[in-house]
C-alpha positions as CSV (number, residue, x, y, z in Angstrom):
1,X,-16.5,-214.7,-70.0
2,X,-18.9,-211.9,-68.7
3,X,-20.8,-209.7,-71.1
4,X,-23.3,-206.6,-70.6
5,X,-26.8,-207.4,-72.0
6,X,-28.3,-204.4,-73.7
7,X,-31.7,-204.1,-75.3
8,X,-33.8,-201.0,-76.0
9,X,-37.6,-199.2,-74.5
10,X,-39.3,-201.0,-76.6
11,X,-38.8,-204.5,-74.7
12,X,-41.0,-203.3,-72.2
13,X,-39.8,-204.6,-69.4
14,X,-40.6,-203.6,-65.7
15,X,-37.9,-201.0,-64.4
16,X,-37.4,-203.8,-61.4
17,X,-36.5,-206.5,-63.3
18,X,-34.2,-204.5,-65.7
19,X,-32.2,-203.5,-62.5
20,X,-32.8,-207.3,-60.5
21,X,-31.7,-209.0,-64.3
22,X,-28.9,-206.0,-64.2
23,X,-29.9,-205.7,-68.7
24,X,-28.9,-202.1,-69.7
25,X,-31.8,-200.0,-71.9
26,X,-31.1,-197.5,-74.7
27,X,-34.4,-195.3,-75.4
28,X,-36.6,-194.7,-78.5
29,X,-37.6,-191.4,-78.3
30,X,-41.2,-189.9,-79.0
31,X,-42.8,-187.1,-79.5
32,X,-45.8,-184.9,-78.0
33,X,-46.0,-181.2,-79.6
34,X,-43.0,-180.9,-80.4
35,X,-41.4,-181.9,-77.4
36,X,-38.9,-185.2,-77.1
37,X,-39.7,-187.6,-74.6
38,X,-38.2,-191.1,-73.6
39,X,-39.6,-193.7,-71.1
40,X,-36.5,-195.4,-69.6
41,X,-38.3,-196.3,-66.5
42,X,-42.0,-197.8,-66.7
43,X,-42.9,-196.9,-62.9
44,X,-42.8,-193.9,-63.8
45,X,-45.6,-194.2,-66.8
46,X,-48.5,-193.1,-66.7
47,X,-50.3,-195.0,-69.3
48,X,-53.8,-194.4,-68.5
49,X,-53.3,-190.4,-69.0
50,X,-51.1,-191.3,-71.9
51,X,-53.7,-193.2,-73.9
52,X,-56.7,-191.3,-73.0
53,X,-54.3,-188.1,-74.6
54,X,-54.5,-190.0,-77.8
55,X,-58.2,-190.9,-77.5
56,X,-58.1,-187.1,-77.1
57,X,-57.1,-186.9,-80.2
58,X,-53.6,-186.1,-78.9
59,X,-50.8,-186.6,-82.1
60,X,-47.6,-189.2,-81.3
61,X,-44.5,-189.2,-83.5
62,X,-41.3,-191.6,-83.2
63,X,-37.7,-191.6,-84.3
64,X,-35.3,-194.2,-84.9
65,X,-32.6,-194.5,-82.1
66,X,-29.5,-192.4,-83.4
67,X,-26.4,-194.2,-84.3
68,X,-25.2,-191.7,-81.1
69,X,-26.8,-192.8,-78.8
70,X,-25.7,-197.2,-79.6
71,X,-22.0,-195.2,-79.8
72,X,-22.4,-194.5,-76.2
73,X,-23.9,-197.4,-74.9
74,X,-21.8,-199.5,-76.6
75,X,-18.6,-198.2,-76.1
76,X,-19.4,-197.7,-72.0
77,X,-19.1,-201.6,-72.2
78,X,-16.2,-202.8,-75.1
79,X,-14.0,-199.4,-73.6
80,X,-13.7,-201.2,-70.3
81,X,-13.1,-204.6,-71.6
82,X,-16.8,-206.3,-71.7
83,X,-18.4,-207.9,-74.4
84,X,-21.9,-206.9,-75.3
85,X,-25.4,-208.8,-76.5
86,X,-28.1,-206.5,-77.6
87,X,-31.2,-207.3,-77.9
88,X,-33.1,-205.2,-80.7
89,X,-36.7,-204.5,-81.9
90,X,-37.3,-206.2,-85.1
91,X,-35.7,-205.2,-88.3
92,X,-38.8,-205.6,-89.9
93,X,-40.9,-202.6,-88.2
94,X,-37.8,-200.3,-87.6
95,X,-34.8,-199.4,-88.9
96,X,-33.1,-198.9,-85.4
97,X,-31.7,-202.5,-85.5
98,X,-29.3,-202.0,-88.5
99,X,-28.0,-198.6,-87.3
100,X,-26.8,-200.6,-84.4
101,X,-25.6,-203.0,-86.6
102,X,-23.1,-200.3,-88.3
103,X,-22.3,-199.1,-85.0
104,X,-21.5,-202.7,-83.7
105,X,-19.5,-203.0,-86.2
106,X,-17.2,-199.9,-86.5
107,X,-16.5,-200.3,-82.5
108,X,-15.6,-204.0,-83.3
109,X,-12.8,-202.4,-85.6
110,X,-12.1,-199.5,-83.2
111,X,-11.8,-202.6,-80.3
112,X,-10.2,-205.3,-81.8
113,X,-11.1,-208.5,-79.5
114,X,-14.3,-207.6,-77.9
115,X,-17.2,-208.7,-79.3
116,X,-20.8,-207.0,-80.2
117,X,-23.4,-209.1,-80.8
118,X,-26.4,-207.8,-82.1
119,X,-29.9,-209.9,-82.2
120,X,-32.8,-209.3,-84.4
121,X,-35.9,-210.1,-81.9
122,X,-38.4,-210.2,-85.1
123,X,-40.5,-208.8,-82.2
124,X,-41.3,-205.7,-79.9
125,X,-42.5,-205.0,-76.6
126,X,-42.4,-209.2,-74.9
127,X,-41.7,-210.6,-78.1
128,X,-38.5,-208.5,-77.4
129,X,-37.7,-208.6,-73.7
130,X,-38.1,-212.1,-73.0
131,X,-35.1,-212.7,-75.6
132,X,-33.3,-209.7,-73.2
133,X,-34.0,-212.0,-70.0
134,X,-33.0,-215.3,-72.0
135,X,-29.9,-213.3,-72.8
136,X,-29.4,-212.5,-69.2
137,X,-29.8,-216.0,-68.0
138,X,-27.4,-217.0,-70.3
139,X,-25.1,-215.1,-69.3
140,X,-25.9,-215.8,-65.6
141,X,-24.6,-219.6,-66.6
142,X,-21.5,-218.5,-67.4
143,X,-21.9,-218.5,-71.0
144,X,-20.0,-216.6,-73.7
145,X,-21.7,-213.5,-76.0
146,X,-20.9,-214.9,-79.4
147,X,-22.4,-218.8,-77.5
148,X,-25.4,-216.9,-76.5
149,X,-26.6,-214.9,-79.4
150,X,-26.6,-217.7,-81.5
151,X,-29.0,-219.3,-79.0
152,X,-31.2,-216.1,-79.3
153,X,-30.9,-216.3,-83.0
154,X,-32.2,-219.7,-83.2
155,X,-34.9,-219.5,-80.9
156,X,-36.3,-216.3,-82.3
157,X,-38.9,-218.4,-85.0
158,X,-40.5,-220.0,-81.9
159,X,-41.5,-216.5,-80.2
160,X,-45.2,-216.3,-81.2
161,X,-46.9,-212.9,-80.9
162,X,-50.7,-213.0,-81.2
163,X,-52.3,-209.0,-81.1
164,X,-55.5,-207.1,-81.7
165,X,-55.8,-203.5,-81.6
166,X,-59.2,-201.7,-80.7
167,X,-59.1,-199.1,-83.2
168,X,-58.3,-199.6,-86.9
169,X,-57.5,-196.1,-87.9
170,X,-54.3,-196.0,-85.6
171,X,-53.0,-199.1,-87.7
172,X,-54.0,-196.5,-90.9
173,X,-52.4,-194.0,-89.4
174,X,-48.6,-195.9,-89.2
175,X,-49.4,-197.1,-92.9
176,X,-50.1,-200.6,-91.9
177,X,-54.1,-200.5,-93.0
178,X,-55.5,-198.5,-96.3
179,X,-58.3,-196.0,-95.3
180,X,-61.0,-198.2,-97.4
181,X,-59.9,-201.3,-95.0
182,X,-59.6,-198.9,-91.9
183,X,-63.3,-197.3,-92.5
184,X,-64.9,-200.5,-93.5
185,X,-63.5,-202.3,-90.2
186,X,-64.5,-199.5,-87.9
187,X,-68.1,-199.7,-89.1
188,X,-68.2,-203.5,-89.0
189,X,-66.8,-203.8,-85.3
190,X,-63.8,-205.9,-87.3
191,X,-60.9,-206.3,-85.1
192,X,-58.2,-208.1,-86.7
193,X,-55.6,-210.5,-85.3
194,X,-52.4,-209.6,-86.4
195,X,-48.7,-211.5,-85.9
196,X,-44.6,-211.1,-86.7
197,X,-43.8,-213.3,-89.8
198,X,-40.6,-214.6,-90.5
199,X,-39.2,-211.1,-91.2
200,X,-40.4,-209.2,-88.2
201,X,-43.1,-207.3,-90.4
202,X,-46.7,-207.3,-89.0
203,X,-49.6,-209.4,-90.8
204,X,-53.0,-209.7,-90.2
205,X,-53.7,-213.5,-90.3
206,X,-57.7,-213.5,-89.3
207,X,-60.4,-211.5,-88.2
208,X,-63.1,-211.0,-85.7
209,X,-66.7,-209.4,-85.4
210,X,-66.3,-207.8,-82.1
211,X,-63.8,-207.4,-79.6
212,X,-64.5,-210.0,-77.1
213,X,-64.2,-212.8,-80.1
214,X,-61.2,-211.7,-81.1
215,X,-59.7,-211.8,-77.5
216,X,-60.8,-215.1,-77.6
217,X,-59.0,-216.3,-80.8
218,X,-56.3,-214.8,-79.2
219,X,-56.5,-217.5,-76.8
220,X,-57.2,-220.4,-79.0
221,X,-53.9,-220.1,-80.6
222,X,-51.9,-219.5,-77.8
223,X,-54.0,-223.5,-76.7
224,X,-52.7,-224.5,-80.1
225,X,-49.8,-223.1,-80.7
226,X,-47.6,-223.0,-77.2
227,X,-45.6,-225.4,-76.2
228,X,-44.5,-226.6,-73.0
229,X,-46.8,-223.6,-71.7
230,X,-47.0,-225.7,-68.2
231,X,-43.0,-224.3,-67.5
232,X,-43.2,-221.0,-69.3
233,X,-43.3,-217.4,-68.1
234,X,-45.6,-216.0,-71.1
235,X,-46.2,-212.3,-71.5
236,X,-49.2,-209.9,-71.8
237,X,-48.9,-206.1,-73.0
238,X,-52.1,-203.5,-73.6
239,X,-52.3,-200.1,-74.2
240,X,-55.1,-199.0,-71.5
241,X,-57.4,-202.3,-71.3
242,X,-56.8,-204.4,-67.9
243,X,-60.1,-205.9,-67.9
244,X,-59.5,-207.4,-71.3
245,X,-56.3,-208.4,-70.2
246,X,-57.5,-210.3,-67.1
247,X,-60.1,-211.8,-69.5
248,X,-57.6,-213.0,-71.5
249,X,-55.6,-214.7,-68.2
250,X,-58.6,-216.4,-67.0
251,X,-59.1,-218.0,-70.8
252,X,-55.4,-218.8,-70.8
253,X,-55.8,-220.7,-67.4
254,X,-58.1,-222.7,-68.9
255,X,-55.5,-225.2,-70.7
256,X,-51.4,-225.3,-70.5
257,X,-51.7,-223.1,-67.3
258,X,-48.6,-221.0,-68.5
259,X,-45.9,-221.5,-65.6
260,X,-46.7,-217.1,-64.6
261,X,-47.4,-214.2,-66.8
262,X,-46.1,-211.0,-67.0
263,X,-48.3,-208.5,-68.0
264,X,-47.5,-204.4,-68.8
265,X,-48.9,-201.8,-70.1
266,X,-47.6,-201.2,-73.5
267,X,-44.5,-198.6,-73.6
268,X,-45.4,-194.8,-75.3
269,X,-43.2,-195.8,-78.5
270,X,-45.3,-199.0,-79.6
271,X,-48.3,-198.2,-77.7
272,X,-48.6,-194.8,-80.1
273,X,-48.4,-197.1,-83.4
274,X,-50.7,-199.5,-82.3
275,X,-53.4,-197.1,-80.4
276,X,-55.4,-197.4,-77.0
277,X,-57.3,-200.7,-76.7
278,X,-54.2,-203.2,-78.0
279,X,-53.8,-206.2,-76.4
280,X,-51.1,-208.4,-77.6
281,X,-49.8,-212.5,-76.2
282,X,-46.0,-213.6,-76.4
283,X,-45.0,-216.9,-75.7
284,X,-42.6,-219.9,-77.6
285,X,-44.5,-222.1,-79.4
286,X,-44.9,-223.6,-83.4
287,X,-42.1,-221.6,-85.6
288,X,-44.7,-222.4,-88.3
289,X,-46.9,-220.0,-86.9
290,X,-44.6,-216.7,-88.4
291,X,-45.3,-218.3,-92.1
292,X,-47.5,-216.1,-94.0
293,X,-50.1,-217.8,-96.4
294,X,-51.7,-216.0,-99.7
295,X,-53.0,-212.8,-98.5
296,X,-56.4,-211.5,-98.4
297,X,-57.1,-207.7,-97.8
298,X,-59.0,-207.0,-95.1
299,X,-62.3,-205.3,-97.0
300,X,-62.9,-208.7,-98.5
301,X,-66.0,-209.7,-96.4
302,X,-68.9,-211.8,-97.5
303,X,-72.3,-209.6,-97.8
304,X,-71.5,-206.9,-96.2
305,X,-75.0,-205.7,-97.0
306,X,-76.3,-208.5,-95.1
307,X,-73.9,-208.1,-92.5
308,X,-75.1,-205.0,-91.7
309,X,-78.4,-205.6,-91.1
310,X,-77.9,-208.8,-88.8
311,X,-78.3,-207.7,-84.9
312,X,-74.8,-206.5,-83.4
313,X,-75.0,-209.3,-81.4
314,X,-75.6,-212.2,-83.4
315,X,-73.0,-210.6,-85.8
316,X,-70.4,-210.9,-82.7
317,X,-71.1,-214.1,-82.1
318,X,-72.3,-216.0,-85.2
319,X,-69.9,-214.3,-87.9
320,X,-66.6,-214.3,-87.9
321,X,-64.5,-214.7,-91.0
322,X,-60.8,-215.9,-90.6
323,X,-58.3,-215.3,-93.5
324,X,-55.1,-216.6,-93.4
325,X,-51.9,-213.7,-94.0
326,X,-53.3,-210.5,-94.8
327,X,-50.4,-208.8,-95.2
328,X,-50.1,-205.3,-93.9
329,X,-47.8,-202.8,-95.9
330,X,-44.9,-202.0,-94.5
331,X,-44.9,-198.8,-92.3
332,X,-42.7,-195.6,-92.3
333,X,-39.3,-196.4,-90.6
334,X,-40.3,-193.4,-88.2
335,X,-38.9,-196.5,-84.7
């Protein structure tokens, strides 16, 4: 049986394949001055003028997606006698996922014998929408909603999603750094690598001196992590740095040529909680890779004093400490 596939902004997918895959969106919402805002169609983005306004100094705020707005785009489909598989940013980093839940569930009741099936990505942005196009090609093949979310739900561990954001103090900002970590970072040139564990949240699981290293670390796991890279379509996001991003291509066509790549400019909703400069992998590769290990805080650098004297280049290149699960606090539920 036929079912709609539904997912939310924050899956960042191109407005032409939503409409070519025929995968319904439901919008975060954000907010500039006061004024509410939603991006339901990425051609019509302007991310450059977006990120530069936060450069700028321009303030972002979010809101979880009301329990209104799932009511209406669920109902649209279980009202006329579809089934429905949403695809939802992680549970971990929102807590849109179990409003839709609640929802989900109360329409279930309301429509006895459709079915609702709601998916926890552990992800955002491609960590998300790739499980939305799985979804769709599922459903393409003439399988069920109830057959195909439990593919989804087992294939979730294997989505590995490898970022790095330019600027520490956004990362403060959302709750996810402390201001000692944040300050001593920024003067250091630390960029940290950061990943979904196994319940969505994000970790910091190494660092970097510099920001071409840690696009290159980016690269080295994706070369030891993927798997089957040779057949796979893997994803790139960033929030207002294409020549990083083609940097990162070129290193990833070095070894397990992925099979294409999409790459998008991060969406206003996650690009404002990660900042300008983000660039972030996805692709399927070791589940192991979501397990945290014992933390260490970011701060926790040997000699800084030493450190500081080296020459910014030899620092770049030569030090580079790399600390498994630094675990990042959990941020306001504000997506």
């Amino acid at each position: 049986m036929s079912f709609k596939v539904l997912t939310d902004t924050s899956a960042n997918l191109p407005t032409p394949v939503l409409k070519q895959r025929d995968i319904g969106v439901i919008g975060f919402c954000y907010y500039i001055d006061g004024v509410e805002y939603s991006c339901l169609d990425t051609e019509k983005f302007d991310s450059k003028a977006f990120y530069d306004a936060i450069r700028g100094g321009t303030k972002v705020s979010t809101s979880l997606i009301s329990p209104e707005k799932y009511r209406r785009a669920f109902e649209e489909c279980v009202s006329s006698g579809e089934d429905v598989v949403y695809v939802g940013m992680s549970s971990g980093i929102s807590g849109s996922f179990s409003v839709a839940v609640s929802v989900a569930g109360e329409l279930m009741e309301q429509y006895p014998g459709r079915r609702i099936e709601t998916v926890d990505t552990l992800g955002a942005s491609l960590g998300e929408g790739f499980f939305a196009l799985m979804a769709a090609d599922a459903r393409d093949a003439g399988k069920d909603a109830p057959e195909t979310a439990e593919e989804l739900r087992r294939r979730v561990p294997e989505m590995c999603q490898v970022f790095t954001v330019d600027d520490l103090m956004h990362l403060r900002n959302t709750g996810r750094l402390s201001n000692a970590a944040a300050w001593v970072g920024t003067v250091l040139n630390i960029k940290p690598l950061l990943k979904g564990n196994t319940e969505g949240k994000i970790v910091s699981f190494a660092k970097a001196l510099g920001r071409r290293r840690s696009v290159d670390m980016i690269a080295d796991r994706y070369e030891k992590l993927v798997k089957g890279g040779e057949s796979q379509v893997i994803g790139i996001a960033h929030a207002d740095c294409p020549a990083d991003a083609e940097y990162l291509i070129k290193l990833l066509n070095k070894k397990h040529t992925p099979k294409d790549i999409m790459l998008v400019d991060y969406e206003p909703v996650t690009g404002s909680h990660v900042g300008p400069g983000a660039l972030a992998l996805f692709f399927m590769g070791d589940a192991d890779f979501r397990k945290d290990k014992p933390a260490i805080s970011l701060p926790n650098l040997p000699n800084i004093p030493n450190i500081l004297k080296r020459d910014r280049d030899q620092t770049r290149t030569d030090i580079q400490e790399e600390a498994e699960g630094a675990a990042c606090p959990e941020a306001a539920d504000s997506i």
